[in-house]
Structures are given as structure tokens and as C-alpha cells.
C-alpha positions in Angstrom: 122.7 48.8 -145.4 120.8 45.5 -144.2 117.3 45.3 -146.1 114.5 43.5 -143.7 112.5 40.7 -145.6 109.2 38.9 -143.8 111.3 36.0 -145.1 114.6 36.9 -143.9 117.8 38.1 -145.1 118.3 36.0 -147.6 115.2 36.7 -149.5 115.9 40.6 -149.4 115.6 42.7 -152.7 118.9 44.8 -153.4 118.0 47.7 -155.6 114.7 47.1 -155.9 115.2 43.6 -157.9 115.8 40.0 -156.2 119.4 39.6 -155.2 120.6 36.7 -157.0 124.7 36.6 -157.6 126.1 39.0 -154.6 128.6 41.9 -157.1 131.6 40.0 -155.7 130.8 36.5 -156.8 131.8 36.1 -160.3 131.1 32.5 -162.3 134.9 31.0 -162.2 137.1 29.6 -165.3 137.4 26.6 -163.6 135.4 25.6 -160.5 138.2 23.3 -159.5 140.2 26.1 -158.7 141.3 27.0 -155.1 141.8 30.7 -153.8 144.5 30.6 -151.9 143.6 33.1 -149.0 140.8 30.9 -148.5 142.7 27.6 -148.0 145.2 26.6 -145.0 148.6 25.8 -146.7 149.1 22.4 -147.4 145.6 22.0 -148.9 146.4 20.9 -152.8 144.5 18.6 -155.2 145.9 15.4 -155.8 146.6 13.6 -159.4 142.9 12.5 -159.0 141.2 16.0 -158.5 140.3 15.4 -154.6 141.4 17.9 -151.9 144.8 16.7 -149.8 145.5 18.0 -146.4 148.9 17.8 -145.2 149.2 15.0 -147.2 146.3 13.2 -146.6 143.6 12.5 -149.1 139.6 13.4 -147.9 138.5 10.4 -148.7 140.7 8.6 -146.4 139.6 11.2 -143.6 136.6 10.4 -144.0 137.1 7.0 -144.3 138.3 7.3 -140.8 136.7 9.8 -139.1 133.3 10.4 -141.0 131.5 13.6 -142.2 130.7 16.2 -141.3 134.5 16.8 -140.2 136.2 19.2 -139.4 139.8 19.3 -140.9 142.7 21.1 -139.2 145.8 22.2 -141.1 148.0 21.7 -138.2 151.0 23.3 -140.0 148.8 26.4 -141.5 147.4 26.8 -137.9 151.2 26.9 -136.1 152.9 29.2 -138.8 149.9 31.7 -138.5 150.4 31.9 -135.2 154.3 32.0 -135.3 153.9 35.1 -137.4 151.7 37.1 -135.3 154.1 35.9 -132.3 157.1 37.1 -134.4 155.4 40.3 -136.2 154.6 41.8 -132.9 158.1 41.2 -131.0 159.4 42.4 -133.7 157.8 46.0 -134.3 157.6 46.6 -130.7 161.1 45.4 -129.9 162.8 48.7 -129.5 159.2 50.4 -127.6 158.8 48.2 -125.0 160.7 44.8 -125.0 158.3 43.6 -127.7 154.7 42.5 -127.7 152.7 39.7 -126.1 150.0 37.9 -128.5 146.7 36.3 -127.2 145.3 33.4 -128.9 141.3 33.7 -128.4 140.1 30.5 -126.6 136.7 31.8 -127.7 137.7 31.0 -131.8 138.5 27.4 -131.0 140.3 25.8 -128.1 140.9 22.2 -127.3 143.5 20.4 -124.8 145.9 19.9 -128.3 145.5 23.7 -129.6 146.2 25.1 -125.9 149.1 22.6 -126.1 150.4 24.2 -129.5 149.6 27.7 -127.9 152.5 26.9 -124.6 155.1 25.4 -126.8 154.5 28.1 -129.7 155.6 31.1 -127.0 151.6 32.6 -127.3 149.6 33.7 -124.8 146.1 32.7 -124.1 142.9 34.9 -123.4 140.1 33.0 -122.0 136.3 33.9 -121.4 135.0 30.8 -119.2 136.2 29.0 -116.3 135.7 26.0 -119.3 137.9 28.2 -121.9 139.9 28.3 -118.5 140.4 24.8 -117.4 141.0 23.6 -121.3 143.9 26.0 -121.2 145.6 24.9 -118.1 145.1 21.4 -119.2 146.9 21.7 -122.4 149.9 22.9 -120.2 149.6 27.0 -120.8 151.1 28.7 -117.4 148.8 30.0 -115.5 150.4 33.7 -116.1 150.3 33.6 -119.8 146.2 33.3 -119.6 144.0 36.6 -118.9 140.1 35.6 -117.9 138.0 38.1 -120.0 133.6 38.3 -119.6 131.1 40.2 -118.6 129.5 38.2 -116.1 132.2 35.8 -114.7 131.2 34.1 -111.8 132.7 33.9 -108.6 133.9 30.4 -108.8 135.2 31.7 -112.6 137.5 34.2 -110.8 138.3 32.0 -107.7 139.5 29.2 -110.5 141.3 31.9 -112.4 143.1 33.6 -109.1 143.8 30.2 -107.8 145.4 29.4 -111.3 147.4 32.7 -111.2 146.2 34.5 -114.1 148.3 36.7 -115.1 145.2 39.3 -115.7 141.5 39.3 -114.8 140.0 42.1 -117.3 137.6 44.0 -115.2 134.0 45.1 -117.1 132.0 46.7 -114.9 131.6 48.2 -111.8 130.2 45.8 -109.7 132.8 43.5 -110.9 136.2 45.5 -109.2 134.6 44.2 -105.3 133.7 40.8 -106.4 137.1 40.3 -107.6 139.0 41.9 -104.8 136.7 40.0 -102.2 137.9 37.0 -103.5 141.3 37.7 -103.6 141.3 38.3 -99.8 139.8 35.0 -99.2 142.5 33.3 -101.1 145.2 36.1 -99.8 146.4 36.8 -103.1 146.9 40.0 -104.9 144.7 40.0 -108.4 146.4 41.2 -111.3 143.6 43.4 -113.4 142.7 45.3 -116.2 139.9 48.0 -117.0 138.0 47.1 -120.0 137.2 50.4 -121.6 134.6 51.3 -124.3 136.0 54.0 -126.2 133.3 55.0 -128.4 134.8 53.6 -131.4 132.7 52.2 -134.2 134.6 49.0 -135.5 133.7 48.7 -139.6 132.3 45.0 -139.0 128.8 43.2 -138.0 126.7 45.1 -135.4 126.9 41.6 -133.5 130.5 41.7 -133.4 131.2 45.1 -132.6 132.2 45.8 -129.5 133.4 49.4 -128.7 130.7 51.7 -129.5 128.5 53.0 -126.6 125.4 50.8 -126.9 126.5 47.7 -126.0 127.2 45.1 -123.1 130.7 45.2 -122.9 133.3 47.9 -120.9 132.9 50.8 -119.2 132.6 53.7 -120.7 135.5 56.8 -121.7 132.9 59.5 -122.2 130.3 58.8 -119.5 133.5 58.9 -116.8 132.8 55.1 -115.7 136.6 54.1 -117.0 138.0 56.7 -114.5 135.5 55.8 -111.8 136.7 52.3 -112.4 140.1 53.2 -112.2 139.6 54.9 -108.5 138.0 52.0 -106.9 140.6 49.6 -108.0 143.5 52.0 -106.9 141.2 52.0 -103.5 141.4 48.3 -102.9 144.9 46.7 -102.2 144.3 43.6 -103.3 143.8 44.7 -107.3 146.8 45.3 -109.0 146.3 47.8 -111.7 148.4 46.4 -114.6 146.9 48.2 -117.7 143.7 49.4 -119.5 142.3 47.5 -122.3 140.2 47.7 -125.7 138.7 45.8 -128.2 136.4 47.3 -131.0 135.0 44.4 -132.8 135.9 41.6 -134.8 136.6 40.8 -138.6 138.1 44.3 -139.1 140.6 45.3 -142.1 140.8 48.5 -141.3 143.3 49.6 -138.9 141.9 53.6 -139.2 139.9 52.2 -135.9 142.8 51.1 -134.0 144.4 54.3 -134.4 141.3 55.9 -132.6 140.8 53.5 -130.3 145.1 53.5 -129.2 144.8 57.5 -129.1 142.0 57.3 -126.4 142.9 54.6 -124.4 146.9 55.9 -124.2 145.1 60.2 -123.1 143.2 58.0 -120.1 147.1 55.8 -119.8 148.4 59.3 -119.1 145.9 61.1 -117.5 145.8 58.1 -114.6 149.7 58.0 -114.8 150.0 62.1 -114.2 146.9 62.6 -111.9 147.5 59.6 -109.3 151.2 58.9 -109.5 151.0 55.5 -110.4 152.7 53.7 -113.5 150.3 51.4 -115.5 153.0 48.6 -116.7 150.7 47.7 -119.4 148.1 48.2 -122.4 145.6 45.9 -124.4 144.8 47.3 -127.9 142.5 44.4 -128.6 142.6 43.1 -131.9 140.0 41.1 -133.8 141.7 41.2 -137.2 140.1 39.8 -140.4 140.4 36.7 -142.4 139.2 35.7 -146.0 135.6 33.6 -146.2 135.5 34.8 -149.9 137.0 36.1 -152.9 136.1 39.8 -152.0 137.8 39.5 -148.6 141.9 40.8 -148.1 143.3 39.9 -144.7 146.1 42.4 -143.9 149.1 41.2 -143.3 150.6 40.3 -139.7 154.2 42.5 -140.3 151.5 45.6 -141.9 149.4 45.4 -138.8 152.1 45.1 -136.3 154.3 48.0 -137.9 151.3 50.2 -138.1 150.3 49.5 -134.4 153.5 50.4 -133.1 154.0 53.3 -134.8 150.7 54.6 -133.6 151.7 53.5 -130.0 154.8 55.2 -130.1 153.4 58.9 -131.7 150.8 59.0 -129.2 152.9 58.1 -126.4 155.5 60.6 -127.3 152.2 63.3 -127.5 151.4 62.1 -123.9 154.5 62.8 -122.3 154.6 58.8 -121.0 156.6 55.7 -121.4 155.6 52.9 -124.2 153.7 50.3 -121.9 154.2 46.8 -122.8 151.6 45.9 -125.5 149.7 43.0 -125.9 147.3 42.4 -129.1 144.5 39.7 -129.8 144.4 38.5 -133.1 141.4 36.6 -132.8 139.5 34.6 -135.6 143.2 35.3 -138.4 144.8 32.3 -136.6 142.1 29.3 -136.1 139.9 31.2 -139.1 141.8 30.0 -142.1 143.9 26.8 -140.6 140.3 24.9 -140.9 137.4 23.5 -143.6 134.9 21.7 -142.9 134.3 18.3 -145.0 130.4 17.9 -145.9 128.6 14.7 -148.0 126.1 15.7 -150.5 122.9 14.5 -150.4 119.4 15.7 -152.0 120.2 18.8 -154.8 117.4 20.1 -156.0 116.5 23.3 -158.2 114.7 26.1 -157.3 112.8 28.9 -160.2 113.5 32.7 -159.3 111.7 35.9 -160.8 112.9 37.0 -163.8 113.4 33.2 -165.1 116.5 32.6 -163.5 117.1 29.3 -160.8 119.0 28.6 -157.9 120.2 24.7 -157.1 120.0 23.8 -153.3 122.7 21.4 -152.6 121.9 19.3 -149.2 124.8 18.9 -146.9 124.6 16.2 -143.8 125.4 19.2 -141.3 124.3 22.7 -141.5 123.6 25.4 -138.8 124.4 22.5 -135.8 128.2 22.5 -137.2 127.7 26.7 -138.5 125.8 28.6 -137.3 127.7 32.3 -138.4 125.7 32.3 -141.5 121.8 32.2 -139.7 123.5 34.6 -137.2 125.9 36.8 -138.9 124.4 36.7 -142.6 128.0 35.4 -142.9 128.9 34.2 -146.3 131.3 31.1 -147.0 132.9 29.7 -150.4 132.8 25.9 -151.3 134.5 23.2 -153.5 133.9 20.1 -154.8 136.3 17.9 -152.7 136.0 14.2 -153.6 136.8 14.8 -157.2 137.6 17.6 -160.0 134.5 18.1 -162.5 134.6 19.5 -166.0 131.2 20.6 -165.8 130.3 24.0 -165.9 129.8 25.9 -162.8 126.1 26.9 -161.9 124.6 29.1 -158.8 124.6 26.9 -156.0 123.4 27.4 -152.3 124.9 24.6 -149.6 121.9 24.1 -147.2 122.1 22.0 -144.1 119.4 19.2 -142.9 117.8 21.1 -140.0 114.0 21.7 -139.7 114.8 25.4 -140.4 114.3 27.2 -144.0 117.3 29.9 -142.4 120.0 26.7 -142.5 122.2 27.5 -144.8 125.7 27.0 -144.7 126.6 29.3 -148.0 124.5 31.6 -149.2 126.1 31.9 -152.9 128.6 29.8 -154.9 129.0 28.7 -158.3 129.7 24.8 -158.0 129.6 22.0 -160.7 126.7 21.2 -162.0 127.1 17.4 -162.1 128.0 18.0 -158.2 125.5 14.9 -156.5 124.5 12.8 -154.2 127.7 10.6 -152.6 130.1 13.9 -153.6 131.8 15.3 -150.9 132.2 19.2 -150.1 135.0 21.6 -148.5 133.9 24.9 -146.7 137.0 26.5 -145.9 137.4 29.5 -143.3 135.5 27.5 -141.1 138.2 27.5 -138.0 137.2 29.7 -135.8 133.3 30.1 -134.2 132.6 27.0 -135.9 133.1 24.2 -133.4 133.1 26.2 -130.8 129.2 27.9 -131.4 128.2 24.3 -132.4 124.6 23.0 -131.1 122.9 20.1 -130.9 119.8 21.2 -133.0 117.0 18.7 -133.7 119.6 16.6 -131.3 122.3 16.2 -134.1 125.9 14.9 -132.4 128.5 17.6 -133.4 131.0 16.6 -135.4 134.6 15.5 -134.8 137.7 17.8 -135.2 140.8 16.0 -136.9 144.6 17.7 -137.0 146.5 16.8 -139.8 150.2 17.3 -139.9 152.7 15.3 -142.4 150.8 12.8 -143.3 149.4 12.1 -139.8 145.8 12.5 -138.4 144.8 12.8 -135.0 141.8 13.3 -133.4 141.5 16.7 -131.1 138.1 16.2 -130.3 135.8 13.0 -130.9 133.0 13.0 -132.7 129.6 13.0 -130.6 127.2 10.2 -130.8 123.6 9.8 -129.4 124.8 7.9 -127.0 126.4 10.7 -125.7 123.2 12.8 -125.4 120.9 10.4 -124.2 123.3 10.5 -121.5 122.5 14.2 -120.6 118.8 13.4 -120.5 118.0 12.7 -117.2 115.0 10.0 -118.2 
């Protein structure tokens, strides 16, 4: 239950006292220690205490590339995604052939990551003609990308169509002419999907759930818009009707929804199968699984979720009366999520007195909300290490602010971090992969930062860091 605060969120009492040490966050043995759901793979510390990324050293990163910095465990990020590729073909391989994984643009995408995406066998779901043109630039076929959104534009679906998506999800109404208008000016046939909101209500962030009633997205199972939807594409020939798809939120462990959400959407599979005699090749199940940001978080599983899934897919399909479609799954935020930290210098600390005689120490960063802004939006919460060295100090309650003109920039909320932890010391926030980068701003007109890969021992830059020059160059004078 959220509590409201004149203050904010932050501020808000939790059983009737000031909240000061959230009940999962416990004061660590040693605050040198790394969780390892909360780190990519090859993140160790060296002999000296620092944090090494695929065999690099921070301090050398930085050395090179500057803070704030992204850091991205090329390795972590590949085998993540190799695993949901091979999870899936293999629990659905005797259902249907196996099943296709999306990677969501949306997370993070650059020309490099769409690049990994093609080679690595993954598909691509997209949500922007710029999501869009990133992806055919890093090489990903055309047919391996769907355009999702609620508002695409025409020149968004003339792009896609021209590309030869291999699925346009449809989300409203409004949107089935518009699409098939312009694939008769280009004389093409458009592969689609219906987006349908099955009334499900995802166990996640009311911002990031996206499958109950009262929301933007789909159209709606039990207010008959799905099937209406369904008619007018069957009524224009140049839709294909490939498959129906859903997606209840994001950050979700547990899979109780999906089974819901697959029962629904596979009745309206059959129902549209036995009432219009045509075959729907096809099904989306959505996906959105969870990732670690702190000790009190456990990711499932790729094999767990896949087996579950199919077994689901394949009872309800067998209740139906109706062939197993090909599926196709989004994992979204599990693969970018956890491949990434972000690499912060410290600058002013400072402590703060709370009731009941207690303190907090505010530990300026030289990003903030710019570089993350999940935990002003979301009420997200993030862990944190000491990165440029080990400390023997003791830990001590610790909130990582940013440098914005905003009291609501904070980067973590709660975190026990050394207490000689100063000025010149640099910090790791892992988790920070996907919705990082990619929601980054330009607040009080700070450049966002770069994003670096690092791979055996090798660092390359995915995307640059911006400079001012680069936004005086917006402003038109």
C-alpha cells in the first residue's frame, strides 16, 4: 500500500513511525561484499579491492571514458540472452517447433546491441520508427522485428511495412484502417496482431502494468473490442491476421498471471479459429519478467519460466480443442537489466538528523535522475558499492542523491555503504541496464552519459558520451 506524503514518497511514515531502514535491507558483514544476482558475471574485485569488468579495472574505465558511465558486461548481456533463446526452443520444441524470443528495444538498444540481437538468433520488438531504424541498422532482418505502440504514426508504419516487419501489433481500433491504408499504397500485405487487454492484474508498479482494464494500451476481452477488432481485420485483405497478443506488466515473478492471461487469450484463439474458419498461425504471451535491484528480489529462472509456459500453453490448448500456435515471449528488462551498472564519482556527503535520534548520510553522485530516472518515477529502489576501493569501515545508512535542482533526485533510496566512503571515491549501481539510458534526459541541460561494452579485456564504446556542444547544437539561437 503506497502512503501519500506532502513531501513525497520518500518521506512517508510506515506504521505510523518514520521509515528509516526498508524490512529487507539488513546492515551487511562486509560492505565489500557483492550479491551476485545483482552483478553481471564477470564483475569481481581485484587484489586491490576495486570492481573489474570483464577484466577491466574501473578506474581505467574511467580513466578512459569518464563518469557517470555506464558499464556493459558484454558477456553477462549475450549469455542472458542465449538462455532465454535456448529455454524457450527448448520447452516448446515438441508444441510447436519451439519458441521465438523478443528482445525489447524499449530496455536499451543501440546499433552494437541490435547487432548482438541478429547474430545471437533473437528477435527484436520495437516501439518507434527510432527503436525501428536502430534495429535495421545493427543488421536485424526486417522479419525478425514486430513494431509495437499505441500511437504509431503513419510514416512509423510506412517505415515498418517498407522494412517488412514481420508483425505490426495492432492497439486500437482506429489503428486496423490506418494500417491497411498504407499497405495498399505500398501494395503489400501487412502482417498483424491484435493487442488484447485481458483484464489481468500483473503483481508489479501501477505504471508498469499493463493488462488491467484502465489503461492505454489494447483492446479490451470483456467489453468485446478484441472480437470487434478481429472482424475488421479479417474484412480488409490487406491485414494478415497472424496471432493475438498480451502483455500484463513488467518486473513480474509471478507466473500465476500468465496462466490467466494464456487461458484467455488461447478461449478468443479458439473461438475466432471455430467461429470464422480461419487458423491464427501465431500467439504473443508477452512477458516482462523480473530482475534483482536488491537483496529482497528472486528472478525466476529462464528453463522455470519457459517449462511453466508451455505446459500452460499446451493444457489449455488441448481444453480448446486447437493446435499449439507458434509462441513467441518478451522477456523484457531480465536481459539488458542485470548485464549493466552504472559507475558514479562521489562528491559532497553530508549527514542528515531523523526523529527519534537516528541520521541518514546523503552521498552526492555527479549524475542522478538525468542518467535514472526509475527511482523519482517508479519509487524504484537500487543497491550500491564502493567501487574504486574495498573499505574496512563499518557500514552506515546511506542515500546516493544526484546533483539536480530537485529534492526527489535520488538514485537509491537506502543502502548501508562505508562510512569513510568520500569525496574522489567512485560508486557502482548495478541493475541499471535496462530503462536507464534509454529514459535518460537532459535535466538542468546535463550531457547524458556514455555507454561502454566490455568483453575480455576489451572496451568499446556503444554510445558516446554527450557534450554541451552537442546541445547547444539543438538550440536554435
Amino acid at each position: 500500500m503506497a502512503h501519500s506524503h506532502e513531501a513525497g514518497a520518500l518521506h512517508a511514515p510506515h506504521n505510523g513511525a518514520t521509515a528509516v531502514v526498508p524490512a529487507w535491507l539488513t546492515p551487511p558483514a562486509d560492505v565489500n561484499e557483492l550479491l551476485p544476482q545483482l552483478w553481471a558475471r564477470t564483475v569481481t574485485r581485484g587484489a586491490d579491492g576495486s570492481l573489474q569488468v570483464g577484466g577491466i579495472a574501473v578506474a581505467e574505465l574511467v580513466e578512459q571514458f569518464g563518469t557517470p558511465l555506464y558499464v556493459l558486461d558484454e558477456e553477462d548481456f549475450r549469455a542472458r540472452a542465449a538462455q532465454f533463446r535456448d529455454a524457450f526452443a527448448t520447452a516448446f520444441a515438441d508444441l510447436c517447433g519451439g519458441a521465438d524470443v523478443y528482445y525489447a528495444a524499449k530496455s536499451f538498444i543501440a546499433t552494437g546491441v541490435a547487432r548482438w540481437i541478429s547474430e545471437d538468433g533473437l528477435n527484436l520488438d520495437t516501439a518507434s520508427g527510432g527503436e525501428l531504424a536502430l534495429g535495421l541498422r545493427g543488421g536485424v532482418p526486417g522479419e525478425r522485428i514486430a513494431l509495437h505502440g499505441n500511437n504509431k504514426s503513419r510514416s512509423e508504419i510506412h517505415a515498418a511495412l517498407t522494412a517488412g516487419v514481420g508483425r505490426i501489433v495492432l492497439d486500437s481500433l482506429g489503428e486496423i484502417d490506418l494500417v491497411a491504408d498504407v499497405a495498399r499504397e505500398l501494395d503489400v500485405v501487412a502482417p498483424v496482431f491484435i493487442r488484447v487487454t485481458v483484464g489481468v492484474e500483473a503483481h508489479t508498479h501501477s505504471y508498469i502494468a499493463t493488462a488491467h482494464e484502465d489503461q492505454k494500451f489494447g483492446l479490451s476481452l470483456a467489453g468485446g473490442q478484441a472480437l470487434t477488432a478481429v472482424e475488421a481485420v479479417l474484412a480488409r485483405p490487406e491485414l494478415s491476421l497472424r496471432g493475438l497478443h498480451s502483455h500484463i506488466g513488467s518486473q513480474i515473478f509471478d507466473l500465476g498471471g500468465f496462466e490467466v492471461s494464456a487461458r484467455r487469450l488461447l478461449e478468443l484463439h479458439a473461438r475466432i479459429e471455430h467461429s470464422y474458419g480461419v487458423t491464427l498461425p501465431e500467439i504473443d504471451l508477452g512477458g516482462g519478467f523480473g530482475m534483482a535491484y536488491t537483496s529482497e528480489h528472486t528472478p525466476l529462472a529462464p528453463e522455470r519460466i519457459a517449462t511453466r509456459l508451455a505446459e500452460i500453453v499446451a493444457r489449455e490448448c488441448l481444453v480448446q480443442g486447437v493446435a499449439v500456435p507458434k509462441v513467441s515471449v518478451e522477456p523484457g528488462r531480465a536481459i539488458s537489466g542485470p548485464s549493466t551498472f552504472t559507475l558514479y564519482e562521489v562528491g559532497a556527503v553530508k549527514d542528515v538528523a531523523l526523529e527519534g535520534g537516528t541520521s541518514r548520510r546523503y552521498v552526492s553522485v555527479d549524475g542522478g535522475m538525468s542518467d535514472n530516472i526509475r527511482t523519482a518515477l517508479y519509487d524504484a529502489d537500487y543497491s550500491a558499492t564502493l567501487a574504486s576501493r574495498a573499505s574496512q569501515a563499518p557500514g552506515v545508512l546511506s542515500r546516493v542523491v544526484g546533483k539536480h535542482c530537485e529534492s526527489g533526485d535520488v538514485v537509491v533510496k537506502d543502502e548501508f555503504l562505508p562510512s569513510d566512503a568520500g569525496a574522489g571515491d567512485l560508486l557502482a549501481v548495478p541493475g541499471t541496464g535496462a530503462y536507464c539510458r534509454s529514459m535518460a534526459s537532459n535535466y538542468n541541460q546535463v550531457p547524458r552519459p556514455a555507454v561502454v561494452a566490455v568483453r575480455d579485456g576489451v572496451a568499446r564504446l556503444l554510445v558516446r558520451r554527450e557534450t554541451p556542444e552537442d546541445l547547444l547544437a539543438l538550440d536554435a539561437g
